[in-house]
C-alpha positions as CSV (number, residue, x, y, z in Angstrom):
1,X,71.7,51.3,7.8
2,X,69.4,48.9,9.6
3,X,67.7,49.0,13.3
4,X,70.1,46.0,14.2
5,X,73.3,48.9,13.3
6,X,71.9,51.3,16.1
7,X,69.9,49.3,18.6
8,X,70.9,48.6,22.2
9,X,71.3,44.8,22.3
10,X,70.3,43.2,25.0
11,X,68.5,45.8,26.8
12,X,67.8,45.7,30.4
13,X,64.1,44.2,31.3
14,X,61.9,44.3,34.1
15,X,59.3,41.7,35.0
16,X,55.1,41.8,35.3
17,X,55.6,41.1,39.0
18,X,58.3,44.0,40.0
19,X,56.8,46.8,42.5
20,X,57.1,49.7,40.8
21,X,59.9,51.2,42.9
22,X,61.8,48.3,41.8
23,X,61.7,49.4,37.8
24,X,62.3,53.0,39.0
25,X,65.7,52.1,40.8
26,X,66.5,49.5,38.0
27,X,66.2,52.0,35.4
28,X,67.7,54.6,37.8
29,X,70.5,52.5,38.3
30,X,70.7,51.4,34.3
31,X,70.5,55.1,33.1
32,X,67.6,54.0,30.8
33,X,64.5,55.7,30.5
34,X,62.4,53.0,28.7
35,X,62.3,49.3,30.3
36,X,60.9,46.2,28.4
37,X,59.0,44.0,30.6
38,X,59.3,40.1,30.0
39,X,57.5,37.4,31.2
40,X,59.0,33.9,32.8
41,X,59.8,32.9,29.0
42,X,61.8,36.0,28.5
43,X,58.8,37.1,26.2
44,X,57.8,40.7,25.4
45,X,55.3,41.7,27.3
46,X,55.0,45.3,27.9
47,X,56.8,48.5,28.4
48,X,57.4,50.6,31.1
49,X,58.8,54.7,30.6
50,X,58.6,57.5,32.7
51,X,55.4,58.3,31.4
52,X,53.6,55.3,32.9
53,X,55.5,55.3,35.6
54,X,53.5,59.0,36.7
55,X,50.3,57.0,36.0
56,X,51.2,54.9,39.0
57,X,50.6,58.0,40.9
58,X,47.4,59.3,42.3
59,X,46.1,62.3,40.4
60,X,47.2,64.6,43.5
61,X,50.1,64.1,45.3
62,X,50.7,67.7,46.9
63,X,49.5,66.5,49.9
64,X,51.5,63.5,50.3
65,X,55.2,62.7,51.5
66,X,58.1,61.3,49.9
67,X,57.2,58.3,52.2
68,X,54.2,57.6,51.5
69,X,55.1,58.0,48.0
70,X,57.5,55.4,47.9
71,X,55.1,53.7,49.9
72,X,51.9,53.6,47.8
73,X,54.1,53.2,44.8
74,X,55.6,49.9,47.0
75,X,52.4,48.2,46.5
76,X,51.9,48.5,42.9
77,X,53.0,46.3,41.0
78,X,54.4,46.9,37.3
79,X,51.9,44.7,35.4
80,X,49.4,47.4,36.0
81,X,50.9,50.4,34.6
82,X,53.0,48.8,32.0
83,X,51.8,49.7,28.5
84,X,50.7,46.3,27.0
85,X,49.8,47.1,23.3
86,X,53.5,47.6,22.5
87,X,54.9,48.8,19.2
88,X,57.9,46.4,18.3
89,X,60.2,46.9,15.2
90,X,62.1,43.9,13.4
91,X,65.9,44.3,13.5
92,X,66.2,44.3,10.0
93,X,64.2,47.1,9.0
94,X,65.7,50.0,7.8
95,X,66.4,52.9,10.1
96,X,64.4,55.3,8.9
97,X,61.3,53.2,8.6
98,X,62.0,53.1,12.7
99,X,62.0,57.0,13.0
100,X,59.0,56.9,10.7
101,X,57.0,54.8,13.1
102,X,58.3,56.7,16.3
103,X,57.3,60.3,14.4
104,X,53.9,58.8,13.7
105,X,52.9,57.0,17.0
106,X,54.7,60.2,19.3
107,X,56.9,57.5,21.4
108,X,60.1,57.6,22.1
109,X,61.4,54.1,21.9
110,X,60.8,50.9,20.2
111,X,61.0,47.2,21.3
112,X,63.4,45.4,18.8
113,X,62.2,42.2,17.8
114,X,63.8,38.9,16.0
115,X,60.3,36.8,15.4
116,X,58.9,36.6,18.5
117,X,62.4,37.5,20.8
118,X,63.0,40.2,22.0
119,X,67.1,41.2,20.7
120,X,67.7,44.9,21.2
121,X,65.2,48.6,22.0
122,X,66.4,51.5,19.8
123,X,65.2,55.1,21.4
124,X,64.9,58.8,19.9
125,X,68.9,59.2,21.7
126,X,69.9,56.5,19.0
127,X,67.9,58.1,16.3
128,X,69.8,61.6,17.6
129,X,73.2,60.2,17.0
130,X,72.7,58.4,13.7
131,X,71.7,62.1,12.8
132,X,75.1,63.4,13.7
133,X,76.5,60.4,12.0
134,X,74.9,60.9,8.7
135,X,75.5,64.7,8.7
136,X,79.2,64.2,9.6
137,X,78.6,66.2,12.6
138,X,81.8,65.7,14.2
139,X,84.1,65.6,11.3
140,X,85.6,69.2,10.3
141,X,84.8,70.8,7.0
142,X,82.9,73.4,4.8
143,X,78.8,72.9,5.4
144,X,77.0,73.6,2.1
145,X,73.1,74.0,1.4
146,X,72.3,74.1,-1.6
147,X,68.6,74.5,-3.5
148,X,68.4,72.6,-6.7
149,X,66.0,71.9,-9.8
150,X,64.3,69.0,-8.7
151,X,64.9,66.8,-11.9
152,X,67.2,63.7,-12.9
153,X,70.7,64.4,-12.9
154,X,70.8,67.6,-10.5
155,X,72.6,65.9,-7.3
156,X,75.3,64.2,-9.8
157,X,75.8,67.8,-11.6
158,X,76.8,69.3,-8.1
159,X,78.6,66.5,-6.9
160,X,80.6,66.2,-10.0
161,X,81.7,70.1,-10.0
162,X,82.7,69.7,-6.4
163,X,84.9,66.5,-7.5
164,X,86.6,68.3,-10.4
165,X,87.5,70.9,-8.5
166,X,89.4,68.3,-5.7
167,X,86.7,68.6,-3.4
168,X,86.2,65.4,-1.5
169,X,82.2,65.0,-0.2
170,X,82.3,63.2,3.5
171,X,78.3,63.6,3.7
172,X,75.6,64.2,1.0
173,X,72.5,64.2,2.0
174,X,68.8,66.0,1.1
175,X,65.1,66.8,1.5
176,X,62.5,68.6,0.4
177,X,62.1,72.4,1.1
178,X,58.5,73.6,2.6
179,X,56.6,75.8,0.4
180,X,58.7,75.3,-2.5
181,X,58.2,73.2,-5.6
182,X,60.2,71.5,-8.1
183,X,63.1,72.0,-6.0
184,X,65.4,69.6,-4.4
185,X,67.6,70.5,-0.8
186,X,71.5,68.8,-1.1
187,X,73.4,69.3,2.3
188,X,77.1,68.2,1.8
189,X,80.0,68.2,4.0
190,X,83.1,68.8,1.6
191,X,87.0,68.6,2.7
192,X,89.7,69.7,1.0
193,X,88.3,72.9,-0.9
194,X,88.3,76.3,0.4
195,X,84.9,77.7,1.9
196,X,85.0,80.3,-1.4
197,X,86.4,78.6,-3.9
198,X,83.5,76.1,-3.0
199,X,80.9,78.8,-3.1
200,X,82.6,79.8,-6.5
201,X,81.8,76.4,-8.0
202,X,78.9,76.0,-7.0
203,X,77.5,79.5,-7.9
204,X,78.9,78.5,-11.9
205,X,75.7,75.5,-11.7
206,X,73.1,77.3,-13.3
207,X,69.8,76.6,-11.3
208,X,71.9,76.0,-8.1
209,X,71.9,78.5,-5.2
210,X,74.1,78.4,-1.8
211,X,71.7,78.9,0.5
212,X,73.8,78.5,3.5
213,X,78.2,77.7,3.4
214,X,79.8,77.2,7.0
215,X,83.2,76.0,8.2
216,X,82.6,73.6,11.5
């Protein structure tokens, strides 16, 4: 799976010259929380989120009105709140690399680039609902974690058993425990075998321990 598989194409962009009001009702309007900002050329040249848009605000507000909010935020104009060092992503990089960069860097959106255009923005809600898609989330089934030997072979061994036994594996998927070595984490999603008869083969794997079985 690939940025260009979960990206918004096309996003919605704001421009250098926009009062700030303007972005907020444009993203208002739009439902979006993070707004490229393009120059004449349709080039990529900042970004504006919710974040910068409360740097546009004097550090204390209390005192002031929802007028002369509006108001002071009427005469500034996006250019200078926009973040300009903005970290893009090519559309062709793997999905995970994106989550990577956004776990690393603490943002919560990246600018999706095709050479120097600007082709999509994929956000932390996209990264949420790939999530649900790789885990099967909405597809009904038995749940199974299950720690393993971390060596070659282990995932096949479990998937295999589950096969023989009719079992058909919607999602496989794993990680790393904390604190534990050697060991290997397989989350599956299996359809078509009982929730014990499932814990049964599995529990025959020796090594191989249910740490968690659920029907959702």
């Amino acid at each position: 799976m690939l940025v260009r598989d979960r990206m918004t194409p096309d996003p919605t962009c704001g421009y250098p010259d926009m009062p700030v009001t303007e972005a907020q009702s444009l993203m208002r309007d739009k439902g979006v929380r993070h707004l490229p900002i393009v120059d004449d050329k349709e080039k990529l040249v900042g970004l504006i989120t919710q974040r910068s848009l409360l740097s546009a605000l004097p550090s204390d507000v209390s005192n002031f009105s929802r007028f002369e909010i509006s108001y002071t935020l009427a005469k500034i104009k996006v250019d200078t709140v926009m973040v300009k060092d903005v970290i893009t992503i090519e559309e062709d990089i793997p999905i995970e690399t994106a989550a990577r960069v956004m776990a690393d860097h603490k943002i919560g959106c990246l600018p999706v680039m095709n050479g120097r255009d600007l082709v999509g923005i994929i956000t932390d809600s996209d990264l949420f609902n790939t999530m649900v898609s790789l885990l099967g989330s909405r597809r009904k089934g038995t749940r199974v974690t299950v720690l393993q030997p971390d060596r070659v072979g282990e995932v096949a061994r479990l998937t295999n058993a589950i096969a023989e036994e009719g079992g058909y594996l919607s999602v496989c998927v794993g990680y790393y425990p904390k604190d534990i070595t050697d060991s290997w984490v397989s989350v599956c999603k299996v359809l078509n075998l009982e929730r014990d008869k499932l814990q049964e083969v599995i529990n025959q794997l020796e090594g191989t321990k249910v740490l968690d079985i659920r029907e959702i």
